[in-house]
N, C-alpha and C positions, 0 to 999 in steps of 0.2 A: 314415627316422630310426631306424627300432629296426634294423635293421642294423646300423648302422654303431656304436647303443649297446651292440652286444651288444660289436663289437669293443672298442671303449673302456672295455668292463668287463671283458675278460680281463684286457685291460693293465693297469687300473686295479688292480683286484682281487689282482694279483699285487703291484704296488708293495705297495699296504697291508700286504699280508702280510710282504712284504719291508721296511718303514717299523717294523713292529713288530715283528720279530726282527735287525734289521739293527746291524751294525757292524763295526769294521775287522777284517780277514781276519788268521787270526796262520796261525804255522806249523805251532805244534802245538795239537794236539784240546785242546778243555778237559777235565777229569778232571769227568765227569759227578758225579762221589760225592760233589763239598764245593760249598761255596756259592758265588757266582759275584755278584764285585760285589754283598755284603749280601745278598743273596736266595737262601735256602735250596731246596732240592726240594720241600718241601713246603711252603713259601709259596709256590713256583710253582703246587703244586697244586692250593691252595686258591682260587689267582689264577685258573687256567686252570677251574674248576670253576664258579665263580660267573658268567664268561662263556658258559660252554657252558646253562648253567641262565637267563640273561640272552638268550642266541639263544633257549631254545628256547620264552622268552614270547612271545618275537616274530617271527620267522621261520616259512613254510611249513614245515612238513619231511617227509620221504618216508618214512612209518611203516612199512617194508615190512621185514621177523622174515626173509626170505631175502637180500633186499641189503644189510642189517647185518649177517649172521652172515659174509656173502661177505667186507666188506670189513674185519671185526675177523679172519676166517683168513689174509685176504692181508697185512694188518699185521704178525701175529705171525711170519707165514712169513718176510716180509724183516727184522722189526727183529731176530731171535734172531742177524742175522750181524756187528752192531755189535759193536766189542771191547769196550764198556763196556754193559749192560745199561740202557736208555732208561727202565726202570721201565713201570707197567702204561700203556694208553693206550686213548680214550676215544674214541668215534667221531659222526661225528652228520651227516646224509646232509640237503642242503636239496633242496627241491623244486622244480628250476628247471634247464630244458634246456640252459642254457647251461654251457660248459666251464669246473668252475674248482674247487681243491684249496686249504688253507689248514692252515698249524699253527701253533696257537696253545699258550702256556706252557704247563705242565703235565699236557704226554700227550695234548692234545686234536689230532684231527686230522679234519678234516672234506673233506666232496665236494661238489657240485653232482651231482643225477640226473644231465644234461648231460653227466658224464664217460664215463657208460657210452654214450651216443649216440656222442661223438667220438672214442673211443680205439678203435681199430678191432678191438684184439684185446687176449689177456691181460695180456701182453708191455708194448704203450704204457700199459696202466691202471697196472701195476705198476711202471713207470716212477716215475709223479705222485705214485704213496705211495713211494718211496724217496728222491722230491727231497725231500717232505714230511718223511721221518725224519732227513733230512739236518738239516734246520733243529732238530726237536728234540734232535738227538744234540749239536751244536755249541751249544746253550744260547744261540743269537745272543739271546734275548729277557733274559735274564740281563747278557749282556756289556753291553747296553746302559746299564745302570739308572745308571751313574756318572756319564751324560749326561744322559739322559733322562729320570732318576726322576719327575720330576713327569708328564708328558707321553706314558709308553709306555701308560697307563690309560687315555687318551683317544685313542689310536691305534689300540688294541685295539675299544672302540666306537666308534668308524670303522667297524670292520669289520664291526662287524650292523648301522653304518645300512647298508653298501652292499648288504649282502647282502638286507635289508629293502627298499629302494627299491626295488632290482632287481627283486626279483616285483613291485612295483606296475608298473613300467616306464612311469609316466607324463613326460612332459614338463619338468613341475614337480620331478618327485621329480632327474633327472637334473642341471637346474642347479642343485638345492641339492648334490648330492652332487659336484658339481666346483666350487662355490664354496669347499666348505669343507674341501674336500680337497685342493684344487689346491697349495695354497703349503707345505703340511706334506710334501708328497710331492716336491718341488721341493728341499727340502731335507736329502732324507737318499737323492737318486740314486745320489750316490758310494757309499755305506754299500750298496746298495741290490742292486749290478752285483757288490759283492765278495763280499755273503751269498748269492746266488744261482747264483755260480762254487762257491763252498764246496758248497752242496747237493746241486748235478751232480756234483762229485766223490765226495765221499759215496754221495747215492743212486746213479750208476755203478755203484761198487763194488757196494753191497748185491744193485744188480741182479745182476751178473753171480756171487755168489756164492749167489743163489737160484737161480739155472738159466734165467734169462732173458738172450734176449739183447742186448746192450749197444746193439745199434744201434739199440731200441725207441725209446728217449730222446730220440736225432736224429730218428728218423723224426716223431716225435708235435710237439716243436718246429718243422718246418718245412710240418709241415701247419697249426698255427695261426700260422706265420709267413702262410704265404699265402691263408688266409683272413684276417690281415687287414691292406688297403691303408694302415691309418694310421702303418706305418711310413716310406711312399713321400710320405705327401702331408703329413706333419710337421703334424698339426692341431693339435696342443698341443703347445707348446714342451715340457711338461718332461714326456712322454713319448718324446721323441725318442732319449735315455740310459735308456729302459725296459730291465728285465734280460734280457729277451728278446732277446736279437741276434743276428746272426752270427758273433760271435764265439764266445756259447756252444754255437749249433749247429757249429759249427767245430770246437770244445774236445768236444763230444761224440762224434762223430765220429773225431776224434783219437784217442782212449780204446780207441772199436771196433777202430781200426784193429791198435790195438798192444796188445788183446787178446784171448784164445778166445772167441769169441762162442760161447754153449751156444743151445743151441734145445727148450729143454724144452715139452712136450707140453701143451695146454691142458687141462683137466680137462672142458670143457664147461660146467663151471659158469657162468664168464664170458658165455659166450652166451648162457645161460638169465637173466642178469640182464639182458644189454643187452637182448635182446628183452622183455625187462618192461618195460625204462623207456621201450622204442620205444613201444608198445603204451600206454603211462600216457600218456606226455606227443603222444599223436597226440587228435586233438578224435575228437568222437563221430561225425561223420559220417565220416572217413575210417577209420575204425577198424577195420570190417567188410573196406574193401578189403584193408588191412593185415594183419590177421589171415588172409585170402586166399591172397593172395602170401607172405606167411613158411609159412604150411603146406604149400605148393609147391614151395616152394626145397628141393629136395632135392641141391644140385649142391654141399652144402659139407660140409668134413670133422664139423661140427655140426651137421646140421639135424637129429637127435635134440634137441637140446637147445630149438632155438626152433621143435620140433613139442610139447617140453614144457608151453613158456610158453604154447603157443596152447589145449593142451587146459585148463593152468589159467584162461585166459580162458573158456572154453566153459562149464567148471564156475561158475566165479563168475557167469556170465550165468544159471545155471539150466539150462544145457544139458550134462546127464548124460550122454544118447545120444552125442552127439559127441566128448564129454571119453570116455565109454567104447569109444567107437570108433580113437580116438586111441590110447588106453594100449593095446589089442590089437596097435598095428603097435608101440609103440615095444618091449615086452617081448620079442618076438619076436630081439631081440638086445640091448636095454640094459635089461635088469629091472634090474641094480644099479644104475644111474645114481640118484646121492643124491634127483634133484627125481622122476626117475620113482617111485621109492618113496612117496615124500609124497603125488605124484598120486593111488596106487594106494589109500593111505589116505584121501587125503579122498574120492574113489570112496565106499570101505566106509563111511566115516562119513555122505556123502548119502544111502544105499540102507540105512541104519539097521542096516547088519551091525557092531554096536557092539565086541562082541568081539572078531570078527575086528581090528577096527581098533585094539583095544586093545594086542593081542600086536603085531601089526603095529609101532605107534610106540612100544610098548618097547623092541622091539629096535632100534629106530632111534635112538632113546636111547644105547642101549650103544653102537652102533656109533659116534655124532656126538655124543660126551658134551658137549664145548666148544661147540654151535649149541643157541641158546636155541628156533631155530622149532619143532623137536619139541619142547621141553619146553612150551611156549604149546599146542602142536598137543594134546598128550596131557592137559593140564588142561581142555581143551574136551571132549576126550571122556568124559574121566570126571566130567565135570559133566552131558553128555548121559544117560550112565548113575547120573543124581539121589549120582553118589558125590563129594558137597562134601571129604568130609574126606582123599582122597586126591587130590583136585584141590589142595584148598586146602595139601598136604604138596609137591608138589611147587613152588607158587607161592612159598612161603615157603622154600624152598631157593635158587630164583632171585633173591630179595631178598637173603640171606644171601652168596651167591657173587656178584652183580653190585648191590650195595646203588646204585650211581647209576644204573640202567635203570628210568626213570619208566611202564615198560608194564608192569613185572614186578609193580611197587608197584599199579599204575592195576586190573588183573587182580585183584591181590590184593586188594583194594580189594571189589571185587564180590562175593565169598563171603566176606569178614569180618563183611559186610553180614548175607548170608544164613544165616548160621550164627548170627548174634546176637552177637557176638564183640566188645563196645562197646572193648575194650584195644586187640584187632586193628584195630579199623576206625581208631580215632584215630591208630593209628601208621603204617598204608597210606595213608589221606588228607593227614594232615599231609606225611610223605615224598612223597608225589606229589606233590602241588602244591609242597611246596619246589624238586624237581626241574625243573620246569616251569615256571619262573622269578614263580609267584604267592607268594613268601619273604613278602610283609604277611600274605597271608592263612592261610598254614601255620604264624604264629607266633600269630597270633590265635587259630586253632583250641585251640592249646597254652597261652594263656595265660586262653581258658574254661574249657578240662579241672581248669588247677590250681584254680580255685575249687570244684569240683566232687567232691561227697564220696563217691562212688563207689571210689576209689581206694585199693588198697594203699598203707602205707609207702614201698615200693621203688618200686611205678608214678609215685607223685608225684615220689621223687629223682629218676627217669628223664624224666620229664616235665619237670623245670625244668633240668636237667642239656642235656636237647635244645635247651630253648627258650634259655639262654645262649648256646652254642653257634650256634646261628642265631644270635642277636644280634649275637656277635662277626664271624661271617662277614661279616653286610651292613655292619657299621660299616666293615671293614675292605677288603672287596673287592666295594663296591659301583659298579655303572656310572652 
């Protein structure tokens, strides 16, 4: 039974997404810059925001400062080859082995763990983010609204019950979620097979205009064709016209054929996160073996990389020795590899060589300005070295530069505390928990504060100023 749900959830999973960006194919691109059927970019924004902050009350997710910094570089790398600029985009990683990618209105674009297990290499991951950008560049969620207005809001949460259910994986949770999903997805197939032709051609292109090659696409489509038989055994009627077909692996295919496939060079990085998620989502007793056999596996153009992953598993178990026995072979020809460096740091910061460690994730800093994990990594340590207020300088720069990352706030949070900072703390706790999709309770926070006579002039206008603000969000773009 959970086989065959997992298969039923790809498919499924994909509809939805295709159900809530779907509509009829035109010739030409939409001019991302104007509004589209009523709804502006930043009502998509604020649409697409309130849902990501709505998953993230309610969904696992995979809190992991390397697999988000990986997949907000691999985003930016493909979407900068759009002719029209997609605007910034938001990311958000669930914790769940199964294979499956989603974009949602206003720059949100999310993964399943799962994706790094089944995409074999750079190539097919970056694939799933460019069908992905596909759908946000073509605004299919926009075109919809002249049909759909009422209706695209409750399509949208559809899509974190499925993603909700899904990690429960009970029995229960599966015929509600094909009860109430079956007939709504039944009617918008046609819509469904055209946004999904659209995406391919898009994502294609992007692929192959970042150095990947085209045939990633086909190859990753007919590996989840054939895992799974529910195409063969037509179990549910209105999966049968799923977007997934032969046709489009045909049309992919097609593409490669009749253009340069490039073959650009994996960074390593990729492998360094799929063996994290291999290693995450393996249970505790096989794990040991696991960790075994990948630090073995010397027979691949990467096993530098998932000899990385293994040492950071050694370290996190409390095993220094090994994790320092590790970095010795791997420096020996990849000291610059981005994760060996971090290793070699958190090394220095176990064995309390604090300085060392300090210069260390500076310059890893300078080198990785755009990766928030050094900047997390290096407020840790100068919080080890009792130095709050240089901690707490750069936390507050990460809020400033990525104001909706609820870890930056959640961080910040804890030395606003400890500094006695009652302004700071009220505006890290309230911003987190908005983030974090507890919006009752970060307005409450905000509407105790204003009774509260502690405050500046300016603090209170900014205080009520926020707490509006919220208010209109949830009237207006609530699930």
């Amino acid at each position: 039974m959970r086989v065959m749900f997992k298969k039923i959830l790809i498919s499924l999973w994909i509809i939805l997404l295709s159900q809530a960006v779907s509509s009829t194919a035109t010739a030409e691109l939409p001019n991302m810059g104007s509004a589209t059927a009523g709804i502006t970019l930043e009502q998509e924004r604020s649409l697409g925001n309130a849902w990501l902050r709505n998953l993230r009350g309610k969904a696992d997710l995979w809190d992991n400062d390397y697999a988000s910094d990986y997949l907000a570089a691999q985003l930016s790398l493909i979407a900068q080859y759009t002719d029209t600029p997609i605007g910034p985009l938001s990311t958000v990683i669930i914790d769940s082995p199964y294979l499956n990618a989603f974009a949602v209105p206003g720059g949100i674009i999310g993964i399943n763990s799962g994706l790094f297990l089944n995409a074999k290499n750079e190539a097919e991951f970056s694939s799933v983010l460019a069908h992905e950008i596909g759908h946000l560049y073509q605004r299919h969620y926009s075109r919809t609204q002249n049909n759909n207005k009422n209706t695209n809001k409750v399509q949208l949460a559809a899509i974190i019950a499925a993603i909700v259910l899904a990690q429960q994986n009970s029995e229960a949770a599966q015929a509600t979620l094909f009860a109430s999903m079956a007939n709504s997805v039944n009617n918008s197939l046609a819509f469904s097979r055209e946004m999904e032709t659209e995406a391919d051609r898009i994502g294609l292109d992007l692929l192959q205009k970042a150095g990947y090659s085209s045939e990633a696409m086909a190859d990753l489509m007919e590996t989840l064709m054939k895992d799974s038989s529910l195409y063969n055994r037509g179990a549910l009627e209105y999966l049968q016209t799923h977007p997934l077909s032969k046709n489009r692996i045909a049309d992919a295919k097609h593409y490669s054929q009749n253009h340069t496939n490039n073959s650009k060079i994996d960074s390593g990085e990729y492998e360094f996160i799929r063996s994290l998620s291999m290693i995450h989502h393996t249970t505790e007793e096989e794990r040991a073996n696991l960790i075994t056999r990948l630090s073995e596996t010397t027979d691949t153009n990467y096993f530098y990389a998932t000899l990385t992953a293994c040492a950071f598993w050694y370290l996190d178990q409390g095993n220094s020795t090994k994790a320092a026995e590790l970095l010795t072979k791997l420096t020996e020809h990849h000291s610059e590899f981005y994760f060996v460096r971090i290793l070699h740091i958190k090394l220095l910061t176990r064995q309390g060589r604090l300085d060392e460690a300090r210069d260390a994730i500076n310059q890893l800093r300078q080198d990785y300005p755009n990766r928030l994990a050094p900047q997390f990594q290096a407020a840790n340590i100068y919080l080890q070295q009792s130095d709050r207020t240089g901690a707490l300088e750069i936390l507050k720069e990460i809020t400033l530069l990525h104001p909706d990352n609820p870890r930056g706030w959640e961080k910040r949070l804890l030395i606003e505390k400890q500094v006695g900072d009652t302004w700071g703390e009220l505006r890290a706790n309230t911003e987190y928990l908005w983030l974090i999709g507890q919006e009752r309770k970060a307005m409450s926070y905000l509407e105790a504060a204003q009774k509260e006579p502690q405050w500046t002039g300016q603090q209170k206008s900014r205080i009520s100023a926020r707490l509006q603000q919220m208010q209109y969000d949830v009237q207006q773009y609530q699930f």
